[in-house]
Each structure stands twice: as structure tokens, then as C-alpha cells.
C-alpha positions in Angstrom: -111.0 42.3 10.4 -108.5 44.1 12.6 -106.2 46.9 11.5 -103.0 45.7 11.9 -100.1 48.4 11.8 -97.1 47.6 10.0 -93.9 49.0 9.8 -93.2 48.6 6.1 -89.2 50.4 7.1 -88.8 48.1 9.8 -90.0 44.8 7.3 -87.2 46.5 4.6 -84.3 46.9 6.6 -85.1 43.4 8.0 -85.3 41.8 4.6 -82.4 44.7 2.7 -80.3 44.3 5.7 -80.0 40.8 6.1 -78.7 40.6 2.6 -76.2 43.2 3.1 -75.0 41.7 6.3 -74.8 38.4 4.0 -72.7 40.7 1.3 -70.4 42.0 4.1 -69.7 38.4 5.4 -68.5 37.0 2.0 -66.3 40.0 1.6 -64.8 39.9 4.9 -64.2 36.8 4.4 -62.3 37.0 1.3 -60.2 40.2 2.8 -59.3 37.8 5.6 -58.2 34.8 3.6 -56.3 37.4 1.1 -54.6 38.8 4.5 -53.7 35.2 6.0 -52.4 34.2 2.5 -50.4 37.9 2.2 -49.4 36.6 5.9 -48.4 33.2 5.2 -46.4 34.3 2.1 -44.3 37.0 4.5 -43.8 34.1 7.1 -42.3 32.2 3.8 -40.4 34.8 2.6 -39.1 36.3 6.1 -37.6 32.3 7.0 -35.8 31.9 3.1 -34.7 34.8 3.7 -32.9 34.4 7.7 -32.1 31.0 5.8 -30.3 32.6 3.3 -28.4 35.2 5.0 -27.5 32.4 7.6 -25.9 30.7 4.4 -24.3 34.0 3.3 -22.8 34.3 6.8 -21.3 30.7 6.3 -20.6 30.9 3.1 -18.8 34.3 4.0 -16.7 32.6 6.7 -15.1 29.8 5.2 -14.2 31.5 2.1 -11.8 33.9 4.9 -10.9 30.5 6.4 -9.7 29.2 2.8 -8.2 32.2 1.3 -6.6 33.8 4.9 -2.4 34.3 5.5 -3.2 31.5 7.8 -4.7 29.2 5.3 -2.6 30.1 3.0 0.9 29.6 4.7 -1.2 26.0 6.1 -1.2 24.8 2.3 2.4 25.7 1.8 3.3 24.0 5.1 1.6 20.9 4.1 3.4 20.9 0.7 6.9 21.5 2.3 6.3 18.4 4.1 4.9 16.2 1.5 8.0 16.9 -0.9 10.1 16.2 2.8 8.6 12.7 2.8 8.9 11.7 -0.7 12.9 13.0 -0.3 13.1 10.7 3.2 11.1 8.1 1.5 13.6 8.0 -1.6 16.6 8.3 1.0 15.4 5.2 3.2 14.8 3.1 -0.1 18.4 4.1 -1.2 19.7 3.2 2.4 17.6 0.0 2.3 19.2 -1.2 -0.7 22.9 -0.3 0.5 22.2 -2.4 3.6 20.7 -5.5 1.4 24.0 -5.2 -0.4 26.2 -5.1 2.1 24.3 -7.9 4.1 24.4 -10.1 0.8 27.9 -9.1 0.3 29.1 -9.7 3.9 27.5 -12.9 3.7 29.8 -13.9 0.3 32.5 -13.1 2.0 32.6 -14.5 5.3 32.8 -17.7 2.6 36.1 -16.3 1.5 37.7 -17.3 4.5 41.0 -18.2 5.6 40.8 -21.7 5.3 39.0 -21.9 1.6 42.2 -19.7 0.4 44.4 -22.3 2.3 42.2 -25.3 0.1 42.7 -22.8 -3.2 46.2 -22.9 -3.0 46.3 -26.5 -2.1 45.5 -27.2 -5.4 48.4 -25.7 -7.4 50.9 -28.5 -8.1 54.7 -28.3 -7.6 54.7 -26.3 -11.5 52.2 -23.6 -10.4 51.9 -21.0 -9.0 49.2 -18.8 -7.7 49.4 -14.9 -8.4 46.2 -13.3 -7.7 43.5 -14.2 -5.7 40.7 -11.3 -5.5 36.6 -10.9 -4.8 34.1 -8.3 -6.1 30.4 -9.1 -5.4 30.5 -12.8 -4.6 32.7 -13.5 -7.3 36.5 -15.1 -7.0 39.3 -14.1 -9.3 42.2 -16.4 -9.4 45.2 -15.7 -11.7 48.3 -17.9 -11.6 51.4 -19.5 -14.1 52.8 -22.5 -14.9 55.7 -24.0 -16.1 53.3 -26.5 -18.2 50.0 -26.5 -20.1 48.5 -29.2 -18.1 49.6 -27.7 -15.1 47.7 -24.8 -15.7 44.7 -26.8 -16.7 45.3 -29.2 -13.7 45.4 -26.7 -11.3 41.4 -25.7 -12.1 40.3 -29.7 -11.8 41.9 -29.8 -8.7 39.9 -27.0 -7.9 36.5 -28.1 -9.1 37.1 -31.1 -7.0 37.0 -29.0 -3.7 33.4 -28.0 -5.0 34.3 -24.8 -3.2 32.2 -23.0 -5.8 28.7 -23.3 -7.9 30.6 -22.9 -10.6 34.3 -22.1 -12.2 35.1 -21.0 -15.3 38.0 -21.3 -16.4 39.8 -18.5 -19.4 42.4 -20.9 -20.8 45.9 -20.0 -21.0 48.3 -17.6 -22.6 52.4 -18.3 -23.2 54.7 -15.2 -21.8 58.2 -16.1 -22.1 58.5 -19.2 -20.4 55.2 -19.5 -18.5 51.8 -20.5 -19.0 49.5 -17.8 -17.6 46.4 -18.9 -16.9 43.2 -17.7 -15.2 39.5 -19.1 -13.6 36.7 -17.4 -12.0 34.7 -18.7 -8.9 31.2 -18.7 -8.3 29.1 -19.1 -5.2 26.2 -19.0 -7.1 25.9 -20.1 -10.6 22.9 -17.9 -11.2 25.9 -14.8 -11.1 27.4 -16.1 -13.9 27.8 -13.6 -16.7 27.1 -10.3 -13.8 30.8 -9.0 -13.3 30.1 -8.3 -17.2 27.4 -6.1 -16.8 28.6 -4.4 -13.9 
């Protein structure tokens, strides 16, 4: 048999120093996924936190816009010229209405004409005679005397023969001195029958 010269350091570093190197490698290893998760969590942190001082900024900014001399004087404007509106609204309904009345009651009237007075006095006889002869609101007032009852009463047949009005009423008669005096109401419309009492 030959002599055969080992190195018996050389076999132990080969055999101690692969396990060390092995040792080294699993630590390295868990220093450098330690340092990419200490890394990773920095990232994290360093983005919330741009995010959040972005929102801070914003945040910041339209609180001044809000609560600014500007802002402020932006609200009251706008409030001035929402009561302004209501006030022009209310004035416009008010003038609205006026115009409806005076449209309804120009339109009464241009049935009080001339020639209907001339067929309202046509109807007194030779005993009566018409005194009054007003209009309020599209209704007729007619006040007049006689020298006789029927007369008086004759006077509003006659005129509810014209069929001039809707409707006439007619107040009946009262004796002063000598004379009847008697009264009756025209109506273009009947449905205003009853108003010039509540007005």
C-alpha cells in the first residue's frame, strides 16, 4: 500500500467551511428580506404620507376659499339677491293680478255702453223715473221713483225683457212722500251674485 499524504486542515475547513458558508447564506438572506420589507414599508409610509400632506394642502386651501372676506361678502351678495327676487317676484304677482282686474273689468264695461243705458231708460214708463244708474266690478246699480207701485215693479220686467243682464234683482220699493222709490241690481254674470256683499 502507498502512503498517501493527507491534509487533515485542508479536509476540515472543506467540510467546517462549507457549513458556515451555508450558515452565512441563510442569514444574509434573512437580513436582506428584513431590509427589503424595512424598504417596502418606508416606500408605504413616504407615499401616505406626500398623500396626506397633498390633502392637508387641499384641505388647507378651500377652507381660505370658504371662510375669506371674499367668500364671505360672495354669501351675502347671493343672499341680497335672493330676498331681491322673492320682493320682485311678489311685486310681479301683485302687478299680474291688478292687470287681470283691470282686463276683466275693462271688459264689464265696455258692456256698459251708451246704447245699453239708452235700452235701460227705455224701459221706465211715462210714471218713472230713473235716478241713479252706477257700476262697480261688473255689477249695475239702478235707483229710480214712481208715481205708482206697479210702475216701479214694471219698470224691472221691462228690463228683464232686454235680457241685458244674467241676472236682476230687484229690492222692492219704499213710499217717500208721494213716490215710490224703488231699486234693482244688474248682473252680467249670475255667478257674481251675492259679491258686492263681500267686498
Amino acid at each position: 500500500m502507498k502512503k498517501k499524504n493527507i491534509n487533515l486542515y485542508q479536509q476540515y475547513e472543506k467540510v467546517v467551511g462549507k457549513e458556515n458558508k451555508k450558515k452565512l447564506s441563510k442569514k444574509t438572506i434573512y437580513i436582506l428580506c428584513a431590509a427589503a420589507g424595512f424598504a417596502v414599508l418606508g416606500a408605504i409610509f413616504l407615499v401616505f404620507q406626500l398623500q396626506l400632506n397633498s390633502v392637508q394642502d387641499r384641505y388647507d386651501e378651500l377652507y381660505f376659499e370658504i371662510y375669506s372676506d371674499s367668500a364671505a361678502e360672495q354669501s351675502v351678495n347671493a343672499e341680497r339677491l335672493e330676498y331681491e327676487n322673492q320682493v320682485l317676484t311678489q311685486i310681479s304677482d301683485s302687478h299680474l293680478k291688478i292687470i287681470g282686474d283691470i282686463e276683466n273689468q275693462n271688459k264689464s264695461t265696455q258692456n256698459l255702453s251708451a246704447d245699453m243705458i239708452s235700452k235701460i231708460l227705455a224701459c221706465q214708463g211715462a210714471d218713472t223715473r230713473i235716478k241713479n244708474i252706477s257700476y262697480d266690478k261688473g255689477i249695475v246699480f239702478i235707483s229710480g221713483e214712481a208715481n205708482d207701485v206697479r210702475h216701479a215693479s214694471g219698470f224691472v220686467s221691462e228690463l228683464e225683457k232686454t235680457k241685458i243682464f244674467s241676472y236682476i234683482s230687484y229690492t222692492g220699493y219704499v213710499l217717500q212722500g208721494d213716490v215710490y222709490i224703488f231699486s234693482a241690481t244688474g248682473y252680467f254674470d249670475a255667478d257674481d251674485v251675492g259679491k258686492e256683499d263681500t267686498q
